[in-house]
N, C-alpha and C positions, 0 to 999 in steps of 0.2 A: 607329459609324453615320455614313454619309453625312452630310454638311451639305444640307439640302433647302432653307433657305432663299432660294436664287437663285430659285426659282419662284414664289415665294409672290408677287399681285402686288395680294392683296384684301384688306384684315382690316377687319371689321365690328365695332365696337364697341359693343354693348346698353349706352350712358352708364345708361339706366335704366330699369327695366322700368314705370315708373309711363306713363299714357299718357290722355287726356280721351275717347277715345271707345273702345268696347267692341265688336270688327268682328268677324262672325262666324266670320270663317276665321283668328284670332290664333292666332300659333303656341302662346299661352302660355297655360294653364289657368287661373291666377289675375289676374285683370286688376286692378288699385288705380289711383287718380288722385292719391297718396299716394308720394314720395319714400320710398324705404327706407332704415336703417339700413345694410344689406346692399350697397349703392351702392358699390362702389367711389371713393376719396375723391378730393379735387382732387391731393394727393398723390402717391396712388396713380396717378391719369391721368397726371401730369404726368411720372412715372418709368416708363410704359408709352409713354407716348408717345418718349418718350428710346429706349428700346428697341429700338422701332420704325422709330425714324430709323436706327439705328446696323446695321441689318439691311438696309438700303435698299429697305427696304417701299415700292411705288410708291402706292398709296392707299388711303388713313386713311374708312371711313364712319361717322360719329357718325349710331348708332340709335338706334332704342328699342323697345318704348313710342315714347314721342313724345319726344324728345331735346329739343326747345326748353323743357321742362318744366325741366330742371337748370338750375339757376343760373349754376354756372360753368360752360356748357356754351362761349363764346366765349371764355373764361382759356385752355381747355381748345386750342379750334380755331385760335388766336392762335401757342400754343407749337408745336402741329404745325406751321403755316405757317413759323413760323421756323426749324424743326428740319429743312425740306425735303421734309417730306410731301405728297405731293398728297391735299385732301381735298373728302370731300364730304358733306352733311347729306341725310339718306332722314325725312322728314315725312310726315304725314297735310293738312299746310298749313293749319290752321283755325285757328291761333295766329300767323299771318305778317301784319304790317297794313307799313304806311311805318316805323315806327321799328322793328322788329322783321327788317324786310329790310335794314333801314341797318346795325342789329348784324351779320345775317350778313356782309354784301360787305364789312365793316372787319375780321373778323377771320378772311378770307383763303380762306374754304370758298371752292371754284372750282364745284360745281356742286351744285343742290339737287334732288333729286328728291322728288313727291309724289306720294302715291295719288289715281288714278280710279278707282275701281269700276265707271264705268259711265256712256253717253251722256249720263244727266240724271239730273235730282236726286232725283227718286223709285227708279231703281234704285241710283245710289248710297249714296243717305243709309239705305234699306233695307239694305243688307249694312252699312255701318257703324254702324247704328245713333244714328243724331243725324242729323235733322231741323237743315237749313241749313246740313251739312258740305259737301254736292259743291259749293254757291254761295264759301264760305268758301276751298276749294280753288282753285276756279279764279281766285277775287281773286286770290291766293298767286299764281300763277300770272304773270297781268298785271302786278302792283306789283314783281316781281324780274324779267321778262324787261323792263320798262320802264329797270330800271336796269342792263341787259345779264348778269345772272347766266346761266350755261348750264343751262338746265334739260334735266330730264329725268320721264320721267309713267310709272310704271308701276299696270298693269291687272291684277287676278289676274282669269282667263276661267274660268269657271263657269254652271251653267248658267241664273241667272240672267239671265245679260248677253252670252250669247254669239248671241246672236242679235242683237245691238248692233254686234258686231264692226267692221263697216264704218263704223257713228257715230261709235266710239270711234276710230279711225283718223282720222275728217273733223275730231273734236273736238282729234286733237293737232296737227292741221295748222293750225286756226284759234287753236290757241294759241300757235302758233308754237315747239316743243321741238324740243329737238336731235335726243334721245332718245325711242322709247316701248320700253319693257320690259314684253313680255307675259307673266307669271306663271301655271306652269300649278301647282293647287293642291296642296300636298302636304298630306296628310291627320294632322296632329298637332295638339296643344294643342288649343282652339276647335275647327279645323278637320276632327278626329277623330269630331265627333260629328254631323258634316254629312251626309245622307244620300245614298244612290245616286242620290235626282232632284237632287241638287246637282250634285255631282261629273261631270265628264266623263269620259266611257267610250274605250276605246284608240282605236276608230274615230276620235269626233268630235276628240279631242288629234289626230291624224294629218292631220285636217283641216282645225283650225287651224295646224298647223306647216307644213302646203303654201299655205296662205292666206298665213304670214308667208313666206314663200320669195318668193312674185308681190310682196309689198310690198318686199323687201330689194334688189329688181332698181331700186327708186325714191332719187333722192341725198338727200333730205331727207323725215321724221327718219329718222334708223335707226333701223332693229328691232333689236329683240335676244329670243329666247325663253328665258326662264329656270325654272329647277328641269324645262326641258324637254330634255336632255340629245339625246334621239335628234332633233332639229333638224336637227345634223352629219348622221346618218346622213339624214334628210331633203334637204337641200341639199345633199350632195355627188350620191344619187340622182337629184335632179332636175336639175342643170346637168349631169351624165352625159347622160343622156337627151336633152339639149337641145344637145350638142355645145359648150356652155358652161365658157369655162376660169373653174373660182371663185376669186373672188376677194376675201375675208374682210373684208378692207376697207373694200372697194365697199357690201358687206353690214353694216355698223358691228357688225364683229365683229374690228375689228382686237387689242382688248385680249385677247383665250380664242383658244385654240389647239386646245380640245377640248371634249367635253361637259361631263361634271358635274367639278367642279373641287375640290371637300368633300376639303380634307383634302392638298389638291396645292398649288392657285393661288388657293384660297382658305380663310380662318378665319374663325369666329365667337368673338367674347369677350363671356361674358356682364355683367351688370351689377354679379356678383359676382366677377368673375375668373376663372369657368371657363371653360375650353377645349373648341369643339366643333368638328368638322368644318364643321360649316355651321351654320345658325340653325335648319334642319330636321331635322339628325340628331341627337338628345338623348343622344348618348355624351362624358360629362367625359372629355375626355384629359389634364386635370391644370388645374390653378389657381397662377395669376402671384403670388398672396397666398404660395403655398410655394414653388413654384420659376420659375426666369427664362424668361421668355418663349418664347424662342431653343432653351432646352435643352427644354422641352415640345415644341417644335416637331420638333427633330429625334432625339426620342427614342421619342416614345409608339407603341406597339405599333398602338394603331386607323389613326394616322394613316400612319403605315409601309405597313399592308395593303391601305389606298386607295389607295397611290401605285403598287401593282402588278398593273394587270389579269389577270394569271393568276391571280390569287387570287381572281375572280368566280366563282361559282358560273351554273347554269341554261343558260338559251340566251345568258346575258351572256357566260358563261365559252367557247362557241364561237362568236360571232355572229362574222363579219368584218369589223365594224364596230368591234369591241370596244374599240380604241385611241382612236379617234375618239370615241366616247361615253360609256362605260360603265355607261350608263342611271343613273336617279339614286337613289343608295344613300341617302337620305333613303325614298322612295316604299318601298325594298323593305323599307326596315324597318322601318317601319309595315306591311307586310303580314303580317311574319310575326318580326318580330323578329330578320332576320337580314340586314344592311346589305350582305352579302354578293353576296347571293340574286339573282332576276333583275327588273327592273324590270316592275311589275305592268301597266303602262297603257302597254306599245309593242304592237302589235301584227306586229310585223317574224321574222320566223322564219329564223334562220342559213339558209343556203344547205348549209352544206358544217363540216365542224371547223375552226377555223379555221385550223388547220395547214397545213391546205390552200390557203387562203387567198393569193391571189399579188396587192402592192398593186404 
């Protein structure tokens, strides 16, 4: 087999699935505020992270759950810093005070990102469940851009809060972030049991993905749309149209070179060491506890079949688009159990096989 890992330029690390607030769109079934057994050990991290390095992984994310929960979680982001990694910490921020920001910035994270749910604290603290989180957040927020940390604010839009849309956008301006990563929901763990009036319908995702397009034309933050793969096929559509030469960039989309990336340019490693495409597609491609990182990476059959869009089934498998996005094989496997299949919530219909297809 090929060596694939030149591509690889994301690995998400689930330090630990324990987490203090219970948000209703969790990708995970069982939620604890309880450290596991099953935790991957300081050890363990600390010969993963080695691995890591030695593959020339471009950035390291310490998740969770809520990652600030682990104890050695700074032993942890101390060695990556030193082993050459670039990393970053993904919080919920309701555990971030002055001594707790001082930990991050000394052991080397470059950039923290935390959840908004939403313009103010009653839609926020509604979807996560804890009363005086979205206040607790955006301290987070203040106390690490005061000490120059690069932040970063991502939004999962739903229907909640997407009539916010435009708050939410004013709100990451007034907090000054680098980044906002808008999140469209994929339907697993928690989030499975969320109903049609939650979820957004293919229309309205199409209508926020052209809403982030008019934002991404602006130099500060940059947008990014994530687990929303047809964006690409969005934004090259639209600066076509507009006689617009794109420019990725310009768009803070300089790090993705395509849509969904599960299994290409990026991994997920859970808290136990298994191997997933993403954090959203629940297929183990193998576990670091039995075999080496590297060799999971460039051997497992799932991950192999993501990295070849002829292998998409539906209107993925002819859209002309197809290279560019390949719709997110998280969404379709939640539709039907076949990660394959065509992504349920684009509403874009091939033109033509894509054979035909002349770029």
């Amino acid at each position: 087999m090929v060596d694939q890992h030149s591509e690889l330029r994301l690995v998400f690390w689930e330090t630990t699935a324990a987490c203090n607030l219970e948000c209703s769109h969790c990708r995970r079934l069982e939620i604890s505020r309880e450290l596991s057994k099953e935790d991957l050990t300081t050890e363990e991290g600390l010969y993963l992270i080695d691995e890591l390095s030695r593959m020339g992984i471009l950035t390291l994310v310490f998740s969770g759950g809520e990652p600030l929960i682990r104890p050695d979680l700074f032993k942890l982001a101390l060695h990556a810093h030193a082993k050459g990694l670039r990393t970053a910490l993904a919080s919920n921020g309701t555990l971030i005070d002055e001594e707790m920001a001082r930990e991050i910035l000394y052991s080397g994270v470059q950039r923290v990102a935390i959840s908004l749910d939403g313009a103010d604290a009653k839609t926020h603290d509604g979807f996560r469940r804890q009363e005086g989180s979205f206040q607790k957040a955006v301290n987070a927020f203040h106390i690490l851009r005061r000490k120059g940390m690069s932040l970063q604010m991502n939004c999962t839009l739903a229907r909640h809060n997407i009539y916010q849309k435009e708050e939410i956008y004013d709100l990451a301006l007034t907090l000054g972030i680098d980044a906002l990563h808008i999140f469209m929901l994929v339907p697993v763990g928690c989030g499975a049991s969320l109903s049609s009036q939650v979820i957004l319908s293919a229309e309205e995702y199409e209508e926020v993905l052209g809403w982030l397009y008019e934002k991404s034309k602006r130099a500060c933050p940059h947008v990014r749309a994530t687990c929303a793969p047809h964006y690409f096929r969005v934004i090259h559509q639209r600066a076509k149209a507009e006689g617009r030469r794109l420019d990725l960039r310009k768009s803070g989309m300089s790090s993705m070179t395509k849509g969904c990336l599960a299994g290409t340019g990026v991994v997920f490693i859970s808290h136990k060491g298994e191997i997933f495409p993403c954090g959203y597609l629940p297929l183990v491609c193998g576990n670091v506890r039995e075999k080496p990182f590297r060799e999971i990476w460039c051997t497992s059959a799932i991950l192999n079949q993501l990295r070849v869009p002829e292998f998409l089934e539906g209107k993925c498998g002819i859209c002309e688009y197809r290279n560019i996005c390949l719709g997110c094989r998280a969404r379709a496997y939640s539709q039907d159990g076949n990660y394959l299949g065509p992504e349920p919530l684009c509403l874009y219909q091939p033109k033509r096989a894509f054979a035909e297809f002349q770029t």
